[in-house]
N, C-alpha and C positions, 0 to 999 in steps of 0.2 A: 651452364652455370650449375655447379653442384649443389647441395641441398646439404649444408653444416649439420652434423649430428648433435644433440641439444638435450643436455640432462633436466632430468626432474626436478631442479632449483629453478633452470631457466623456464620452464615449462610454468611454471609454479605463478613466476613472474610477469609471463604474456597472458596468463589467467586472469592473476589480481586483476591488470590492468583493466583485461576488460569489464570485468566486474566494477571497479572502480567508473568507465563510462556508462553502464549499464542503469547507476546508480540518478546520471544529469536526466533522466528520463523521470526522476520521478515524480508524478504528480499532473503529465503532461500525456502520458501513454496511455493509460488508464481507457476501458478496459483490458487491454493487452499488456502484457507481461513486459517486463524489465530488461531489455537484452544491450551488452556490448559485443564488440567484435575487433581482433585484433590479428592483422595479417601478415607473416613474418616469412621473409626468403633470407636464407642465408645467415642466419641469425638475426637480421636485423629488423627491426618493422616498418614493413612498407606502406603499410593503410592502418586505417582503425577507423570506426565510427559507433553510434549506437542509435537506439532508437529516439527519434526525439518527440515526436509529438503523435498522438493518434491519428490514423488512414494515412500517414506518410510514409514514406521508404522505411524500411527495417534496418537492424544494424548491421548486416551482411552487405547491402548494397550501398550504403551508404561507406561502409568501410572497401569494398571496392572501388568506389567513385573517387575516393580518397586518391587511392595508388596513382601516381605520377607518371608510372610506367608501366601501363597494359601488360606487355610482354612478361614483366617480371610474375607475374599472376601464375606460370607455367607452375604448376611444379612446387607451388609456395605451402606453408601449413597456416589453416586458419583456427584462431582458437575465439569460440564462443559462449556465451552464458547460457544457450538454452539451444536443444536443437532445431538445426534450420526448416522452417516450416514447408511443406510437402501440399500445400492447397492454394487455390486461388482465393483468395477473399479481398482484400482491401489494393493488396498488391502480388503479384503474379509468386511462385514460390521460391524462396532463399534457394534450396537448393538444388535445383534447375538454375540457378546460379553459378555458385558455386562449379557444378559438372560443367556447365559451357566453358568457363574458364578457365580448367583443367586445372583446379589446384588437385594437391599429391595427398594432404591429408587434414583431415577437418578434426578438432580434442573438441569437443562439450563437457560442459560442466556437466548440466542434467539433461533426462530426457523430459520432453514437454508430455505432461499428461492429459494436455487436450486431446477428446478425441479425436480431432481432425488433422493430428497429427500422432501422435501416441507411436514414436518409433517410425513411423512411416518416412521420416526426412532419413534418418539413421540410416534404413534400409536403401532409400532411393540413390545415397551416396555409394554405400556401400558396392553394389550394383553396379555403379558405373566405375567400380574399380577403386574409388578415394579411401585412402585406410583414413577410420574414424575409432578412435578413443572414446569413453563416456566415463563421467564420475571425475574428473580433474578438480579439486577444491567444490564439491557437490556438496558440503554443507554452508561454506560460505553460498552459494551461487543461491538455494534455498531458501537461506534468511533473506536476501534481497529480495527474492522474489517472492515470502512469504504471503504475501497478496492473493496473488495472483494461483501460485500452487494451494492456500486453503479455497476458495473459489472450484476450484476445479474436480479437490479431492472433496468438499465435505458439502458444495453448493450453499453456501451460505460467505457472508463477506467477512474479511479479518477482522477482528473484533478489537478496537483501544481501549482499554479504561483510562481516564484517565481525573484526576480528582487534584486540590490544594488541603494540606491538613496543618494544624497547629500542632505542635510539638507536644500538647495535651489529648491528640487523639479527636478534634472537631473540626467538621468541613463550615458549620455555621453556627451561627448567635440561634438561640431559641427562636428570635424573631427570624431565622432566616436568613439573616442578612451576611453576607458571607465577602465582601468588600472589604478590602482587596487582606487574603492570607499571604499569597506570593505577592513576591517584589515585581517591579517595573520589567526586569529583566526575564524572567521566567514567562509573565505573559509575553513577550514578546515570542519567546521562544514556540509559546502555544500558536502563537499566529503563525509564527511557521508550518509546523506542522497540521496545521488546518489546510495549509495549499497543497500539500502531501499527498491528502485522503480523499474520498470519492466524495463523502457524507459526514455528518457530525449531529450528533443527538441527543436529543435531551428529553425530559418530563414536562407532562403541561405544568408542573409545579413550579418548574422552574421558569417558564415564562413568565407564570403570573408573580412570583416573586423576582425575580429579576429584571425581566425582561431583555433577554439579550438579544444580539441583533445576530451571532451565530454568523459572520462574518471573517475575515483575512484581513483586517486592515490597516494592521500593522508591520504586513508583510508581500512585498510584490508576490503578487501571482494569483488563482484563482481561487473562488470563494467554493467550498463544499457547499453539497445539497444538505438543504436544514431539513432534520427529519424531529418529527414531535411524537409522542407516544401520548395520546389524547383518549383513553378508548371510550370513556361519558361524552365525547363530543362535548366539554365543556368551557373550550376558549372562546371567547366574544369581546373580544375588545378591538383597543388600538396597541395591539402588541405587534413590534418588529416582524415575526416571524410569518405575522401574515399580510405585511407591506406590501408580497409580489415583487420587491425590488431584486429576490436570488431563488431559483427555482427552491419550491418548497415542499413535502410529504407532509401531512398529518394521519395518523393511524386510530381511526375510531372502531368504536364496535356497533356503531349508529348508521349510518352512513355515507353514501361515499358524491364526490362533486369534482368537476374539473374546470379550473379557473388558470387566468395564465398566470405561469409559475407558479403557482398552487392547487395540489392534489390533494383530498381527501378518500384516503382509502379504506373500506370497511373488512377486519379481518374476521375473524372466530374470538371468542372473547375466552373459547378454556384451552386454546392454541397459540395465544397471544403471541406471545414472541417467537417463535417458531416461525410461525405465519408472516410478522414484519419481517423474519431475514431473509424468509424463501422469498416475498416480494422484494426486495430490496435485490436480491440474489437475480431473480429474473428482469430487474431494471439493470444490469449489468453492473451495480456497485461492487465493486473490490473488496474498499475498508470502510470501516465507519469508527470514527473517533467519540466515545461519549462521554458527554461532560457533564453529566448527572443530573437529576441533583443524588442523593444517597438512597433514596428509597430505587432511582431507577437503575444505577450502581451495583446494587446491593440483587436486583431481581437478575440479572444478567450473570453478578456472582453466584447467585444459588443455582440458577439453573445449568451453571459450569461453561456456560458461556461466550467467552472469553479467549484470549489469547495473548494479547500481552495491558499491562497494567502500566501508566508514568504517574509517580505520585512525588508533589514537590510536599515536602516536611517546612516549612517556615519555623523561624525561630523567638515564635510569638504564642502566648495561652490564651485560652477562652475560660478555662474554669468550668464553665457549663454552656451546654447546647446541646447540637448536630450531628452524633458521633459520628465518625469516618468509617467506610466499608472495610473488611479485612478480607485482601484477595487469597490470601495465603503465595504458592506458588515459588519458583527460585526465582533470586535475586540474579539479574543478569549484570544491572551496569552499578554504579552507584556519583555521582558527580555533583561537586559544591557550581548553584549558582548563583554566585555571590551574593551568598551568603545564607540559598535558599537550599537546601539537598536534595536533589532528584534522584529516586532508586526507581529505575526498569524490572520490570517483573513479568516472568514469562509463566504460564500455565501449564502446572507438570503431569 
């Protein structure tokens, strides 16, 4: 069976795709990066899968398993989100895959800069003959995996801002009380993205004025780990965050204790945040979404950071308060949610 010659549109096409499955992995994968895979003989596609949950099969094999018909594998092209991993860890290597099955040519988006791979799958293909491409839609494939490649390049985890403001410029009442700026629908949206992220953080300030429970529960799927920036060690209550009901971090400059589901960790107190990413960083967390309140917003702003910012605008004043952080940064998205305006902002 010949092997159809296939322009750069179509190529362009079996990419999105997989990017597009790469994507149903999110929030499920974690540590490990974001991968689809899409396997195409003849033009046509014969497999495809992605990763779907962590220590499970990867999206190579899984897009193999797919194929209906073995044989067709001869000869096929696979296109993938990240290159096929070259080590044994969780599951034996993509591409020692791949080579058993004698596909003719593997396109990657990007190469994977973990070191335990770092080209090393590139090469192992190559070697055994497979013509492999790299760079095919490499900034889309990127932003996906924003995660996972700052992780790797800066060891620290992607960073959210993410904040509600009144159309006058305040996150709260003088008194704090910041109930509710966004609509019904916006928080929901936050709850989504809460099962997105690895972690979600906050100020002891905001404990004690709010008390939130730093939960998903507006939205199937899993709860991020509640991380507090406490460094007087001075929460003592019956605040949610230290119920035990969802694993917890508090970061003091006091001391440290380990309780189930609640860790208090003690970092350096003129290292502060540094010190919470690089622990957060060697707990394997990815991303961390934080939800302020504005003074801890604002310390993660000055210190640059950051990486990307969602701020919903509501179309309500306060007159006087709380004022809102100003990330600066470009504006990536900008989106009416009914009725509340959410601008993305990414870190230039």
């Amino acid at each position: 069976m010949r092997q159809i010659a296939i322009d750069l549109e179509q190529h362009q096409v079996f990419m999105r795709r997989a990017i597009e499955l790469a994507q149903l992995g999110l929030g499920s994968v974690s540590p490990n990066p974001l991968v689809g895979c899409v396997i195409v003989k003849d033009g046509l596609v014969i497999g495809e899968g992605w990763h779907r949950k962590y220590g499970e099969g990867h999206a190579e094999v899984n897009a193999v398993n797919a194929v209906k018909h073995p044989e067709q594998l001869k000869g096929a092209t696979v296109y993938v989100t990240l290159e096929p991993c070259s080590h044994f860890g969780k599951t034996p290597p993509c591409a020692d895959l791949l080579i058993e099955k004698n596909v003719a040519e593997v396109i990657v988006a990007v190469e994977d800069p973990n070191p335990q791979v770092a080209g090393q799958g590139i090469a192992r293909l190559k070697q055994a003959g497979i013509h492999v491409q790299v760079g095919l839609l490499a900034e889309e494939a990127e932003w996906m995996n924003r995660r996972f490649l700052t992780a790797m390049k800066d060891h620290r985890p992607y960073i959210i801002l993410k904040w509600a403001q009144t159309m006058d410029g305040f996150v709260a009442r003088e008194n704090h009380d910041s109930k509710w700026i966004s609509n019904a629908y916006s928080r929901k949206l936050v709850h989504k993205w809460r099962t997105e992220e690895d972690a979600i953080l906050v100020g002891s300030n905001t404990v004690v004025y709010d008390n939130p429970q730093l939960t998903a529960r507006d939205w199937p799927g899993k709860n991020p780990v509640r991380v507090v920036l406490d460094p007087g060690d001075e929460l003592d209550g019956n605040y949610h965050v230290l119920d035990g009901s969802v694993s917890t971090i508090i970061y003091t400059t006091i001391r440290e204790s380990l309780e189930a589901n609640l860790e208090l960790v003690k970092v350096d107190a003129h290292h502060y945040l540094s010190e919470v990413l690089a622990d957060l960083h060697r707990k394997n967390i990815r991303s961390v979404i934080i939800e302020g309140g504005a003074k801890t917003l604002e310390s993660f702003i000055e210190m640059n950071l950051w990486d990307e910012a969602r701020v919903f605008y509501a179309p309500t004043t306060f007159t006087t308060g709380i004022k809102a952080p100003v990330c600066g940064g470009t504006i990536l998205s900008k989106e009416d949610i009914l009725g509340d305006t959410l601008i993305i902002y990414t870190r230039d």
